[in-house]
C-alpha positions as CSV (number, residue, x, y, z in Angstrom):
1,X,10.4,-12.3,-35.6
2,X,10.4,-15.1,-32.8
3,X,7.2,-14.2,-30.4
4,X,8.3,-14.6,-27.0
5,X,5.4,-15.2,-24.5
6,X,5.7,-15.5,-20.3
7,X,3.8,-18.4,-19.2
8,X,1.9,-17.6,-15.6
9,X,0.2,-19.5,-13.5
10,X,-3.4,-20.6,-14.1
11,X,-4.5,-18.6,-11.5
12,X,-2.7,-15.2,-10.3
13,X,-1.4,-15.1,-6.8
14,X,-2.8,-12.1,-4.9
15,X,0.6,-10.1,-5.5
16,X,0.1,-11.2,-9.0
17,X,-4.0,-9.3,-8.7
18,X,-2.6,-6.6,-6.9
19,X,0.4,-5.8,-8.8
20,X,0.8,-7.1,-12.0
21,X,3.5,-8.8,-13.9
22,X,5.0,-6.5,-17.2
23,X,6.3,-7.9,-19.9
24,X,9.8,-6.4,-19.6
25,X,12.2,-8.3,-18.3
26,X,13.7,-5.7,-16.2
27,X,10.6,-4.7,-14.7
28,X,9.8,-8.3,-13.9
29,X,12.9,-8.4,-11.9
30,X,12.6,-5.4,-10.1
31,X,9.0,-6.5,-9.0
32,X,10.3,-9.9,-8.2
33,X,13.6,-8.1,-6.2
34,X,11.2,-5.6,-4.0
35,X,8.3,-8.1,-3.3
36,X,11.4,-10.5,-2.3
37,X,12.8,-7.7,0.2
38,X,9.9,-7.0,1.7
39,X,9.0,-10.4,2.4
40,X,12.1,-11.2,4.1
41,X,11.6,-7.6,6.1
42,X,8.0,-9.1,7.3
43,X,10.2,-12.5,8.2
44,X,12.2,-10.8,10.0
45,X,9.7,-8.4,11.9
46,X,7.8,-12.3,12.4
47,X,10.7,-13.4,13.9
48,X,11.0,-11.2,17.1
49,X,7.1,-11.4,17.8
50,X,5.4,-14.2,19.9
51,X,1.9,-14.5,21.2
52,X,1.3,-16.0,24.9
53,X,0.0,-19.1,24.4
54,X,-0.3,-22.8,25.8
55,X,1.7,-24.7,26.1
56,X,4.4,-22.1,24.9
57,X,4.1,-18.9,23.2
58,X,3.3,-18.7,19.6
59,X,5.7,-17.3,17.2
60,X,4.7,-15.9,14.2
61,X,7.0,-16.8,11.6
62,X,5.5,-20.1,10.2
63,X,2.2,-18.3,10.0
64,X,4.5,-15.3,7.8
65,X,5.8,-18.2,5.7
66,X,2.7,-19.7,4.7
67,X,1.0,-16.2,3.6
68,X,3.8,-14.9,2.0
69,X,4.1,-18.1,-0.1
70,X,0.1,-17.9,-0.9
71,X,0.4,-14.2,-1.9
72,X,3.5,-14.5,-3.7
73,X,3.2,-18.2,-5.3
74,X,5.9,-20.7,-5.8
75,X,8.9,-19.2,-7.2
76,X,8.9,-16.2,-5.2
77,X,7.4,-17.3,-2.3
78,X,10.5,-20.0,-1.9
79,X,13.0,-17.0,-3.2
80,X,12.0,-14.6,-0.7
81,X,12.2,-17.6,2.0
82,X,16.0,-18.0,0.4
83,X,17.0,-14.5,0.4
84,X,16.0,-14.3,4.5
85,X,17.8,-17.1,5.3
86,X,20.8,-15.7,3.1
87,X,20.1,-12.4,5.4
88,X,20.2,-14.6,8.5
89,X,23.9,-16.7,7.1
90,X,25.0,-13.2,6.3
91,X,25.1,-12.0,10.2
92,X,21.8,-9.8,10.1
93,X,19.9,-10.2,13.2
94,X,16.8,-11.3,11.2
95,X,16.3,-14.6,13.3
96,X,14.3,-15.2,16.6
97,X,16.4,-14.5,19.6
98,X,19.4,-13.3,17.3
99,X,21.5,-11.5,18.2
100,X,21.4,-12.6,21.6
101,X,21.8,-16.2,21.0
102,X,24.1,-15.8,18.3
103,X,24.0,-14.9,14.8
104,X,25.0,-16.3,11.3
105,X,25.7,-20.2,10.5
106,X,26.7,-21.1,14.0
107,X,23.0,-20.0,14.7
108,X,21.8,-21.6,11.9
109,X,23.2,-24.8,12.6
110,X,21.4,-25.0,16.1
111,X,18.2,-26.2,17.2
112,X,15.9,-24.3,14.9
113,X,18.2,-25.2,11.8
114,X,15.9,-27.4,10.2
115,X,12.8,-25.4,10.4
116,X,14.7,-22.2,9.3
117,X,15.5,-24.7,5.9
118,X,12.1,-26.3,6.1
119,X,11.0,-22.6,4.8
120,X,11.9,-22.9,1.5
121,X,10.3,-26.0,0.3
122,X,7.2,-25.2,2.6
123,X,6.5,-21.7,0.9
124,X,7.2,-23.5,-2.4
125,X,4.6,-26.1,-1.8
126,X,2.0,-24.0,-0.8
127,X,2.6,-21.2,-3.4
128,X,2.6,-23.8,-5.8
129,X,-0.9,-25.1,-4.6
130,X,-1.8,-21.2,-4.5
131,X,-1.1,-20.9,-8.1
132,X,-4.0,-23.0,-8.7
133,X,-6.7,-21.3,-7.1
134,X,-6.3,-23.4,-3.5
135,X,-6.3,-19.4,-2.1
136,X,-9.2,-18.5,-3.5
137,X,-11.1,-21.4,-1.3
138,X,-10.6,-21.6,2.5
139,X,-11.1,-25.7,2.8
140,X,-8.4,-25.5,-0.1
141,X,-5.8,-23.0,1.6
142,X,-6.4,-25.2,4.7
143,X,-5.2,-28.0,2.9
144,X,-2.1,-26.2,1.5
145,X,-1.1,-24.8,4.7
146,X,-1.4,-27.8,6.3
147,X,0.9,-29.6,3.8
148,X,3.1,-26.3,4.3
149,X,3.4,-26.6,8.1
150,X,3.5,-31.0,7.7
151,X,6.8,-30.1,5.3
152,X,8.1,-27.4,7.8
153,X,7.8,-29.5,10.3
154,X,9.7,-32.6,9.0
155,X,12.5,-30.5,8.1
156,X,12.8,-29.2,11.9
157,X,11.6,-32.6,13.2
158,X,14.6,-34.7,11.0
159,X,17.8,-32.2,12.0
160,X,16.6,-31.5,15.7
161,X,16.6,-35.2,16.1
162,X,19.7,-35.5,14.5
163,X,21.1,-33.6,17.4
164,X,19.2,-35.0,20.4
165,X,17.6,-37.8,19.4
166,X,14.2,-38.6,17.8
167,X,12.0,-39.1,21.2
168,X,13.8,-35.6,22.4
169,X,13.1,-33.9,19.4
170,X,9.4,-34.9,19.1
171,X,8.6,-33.6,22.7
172,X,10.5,-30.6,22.6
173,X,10.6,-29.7,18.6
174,X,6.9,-30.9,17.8
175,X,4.2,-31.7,20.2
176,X,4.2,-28.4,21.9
177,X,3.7,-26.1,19.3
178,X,0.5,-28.5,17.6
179,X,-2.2,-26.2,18.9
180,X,-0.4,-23.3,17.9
181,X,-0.2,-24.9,14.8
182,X,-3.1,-25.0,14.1
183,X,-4.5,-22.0,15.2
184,X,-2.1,-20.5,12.9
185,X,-3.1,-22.6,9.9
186,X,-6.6,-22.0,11.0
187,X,-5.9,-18.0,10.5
188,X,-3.8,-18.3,7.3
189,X,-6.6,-20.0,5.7
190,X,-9.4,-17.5,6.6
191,X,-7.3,-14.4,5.9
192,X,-6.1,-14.7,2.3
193,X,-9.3,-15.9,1.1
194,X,-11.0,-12.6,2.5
195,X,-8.3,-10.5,1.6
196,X,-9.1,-12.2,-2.0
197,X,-12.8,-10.8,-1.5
198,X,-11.5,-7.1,-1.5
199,X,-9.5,-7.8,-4.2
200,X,-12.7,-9.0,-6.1
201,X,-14.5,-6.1,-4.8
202,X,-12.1,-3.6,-5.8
């Protein structure tokens, strides 16, 4: 009889701690299927909340990205990411400003196009760093999120400049959401690391 074993990651994610992974396939899936709804609920519920800041108001969905992806690790962390922007392509109001400023592709393909795609590969770099104990450390996370925003970033950066140019897109799509930035990576770091310390505890 073949043994069949499930490689994980070095490290477990904290939704790997908190909930483990069976052995069943089925149940494997159904984990991987609610975790993945949930996270796209919490994208969405980032998506219609902004802080006042300066020079412009914070939103909160980059910051929802980046601890989704550390608490849920690569894989899931980029399917969750895929399954909210399949929400979004679908018609659900699950985007900022949507449904007001439209809804679906047509939204999609707007400004924020390229950071709403930059999601995926950001959550899967920074769960993919999470799945080797960069959550555990707050210098580490730091790093991680930092990549995670840098790839974000250059995805939004790239297609907004595609449609107004690259000066235009730099001051409008970039430089004034820095210190937001990182304030937000600032936070991500410190709270999954502590949120790691009551897991520990527990």
């Amino acid at each position: 009889m073949t043994d069949i074993r499930i490689r994980l990651p070095a490290h477990p994610t904290l939704a790997g701690a908190v909930w483990p992974e069976q052995a069943s396939l089925g149940l494997r899936v159904a984990r991987a299927s609610l975790l993945a709804l949930v996270g796209s609920a919490v994208m969405a519920l980032s998506a219609k909340l902004s802080v006042p800041f300066f020079p412009v108001p914070v939103t909160m969905q980059s910051l929802a990205v980046l601890l989704i992806a550390a608490a849920f690790g690569s894989r899931l962390g980029a399917a969750t990411m895929a399954l909210y922007l399949v929400e979004g392509a679908l018609g659900l109001p699950v985007f900022a400003g949507t449904p007001a400023h439209g809804i679906g592709l047509p939204y999609m393909m707007g400004s924020t196009g390229g950071y709403l795609l930059g999601y995926v590969p950001a959550a899967f770099a920074v769960g993919f760093l999470a799945e080797r104990g960069a959550d555990r450390s707050v210098p580490q996370l730091l790093g991680a999120m930092t990549l995670g925003h840098i790839v974000l970033f250059a995805a939004g950066y790239a297609w907004l400049a595609h449609l107004v140019g690259a000066e235009a897109a730099w001051t409008a799509g970039v430089l004034p959401f820095v210190v937001g930035t990182v304030v937000k990576t600032l936070l991500g770091a410190l709270l999954v690391p502590s949120v790691w310390g009551l897991v520990g505890r527990r």
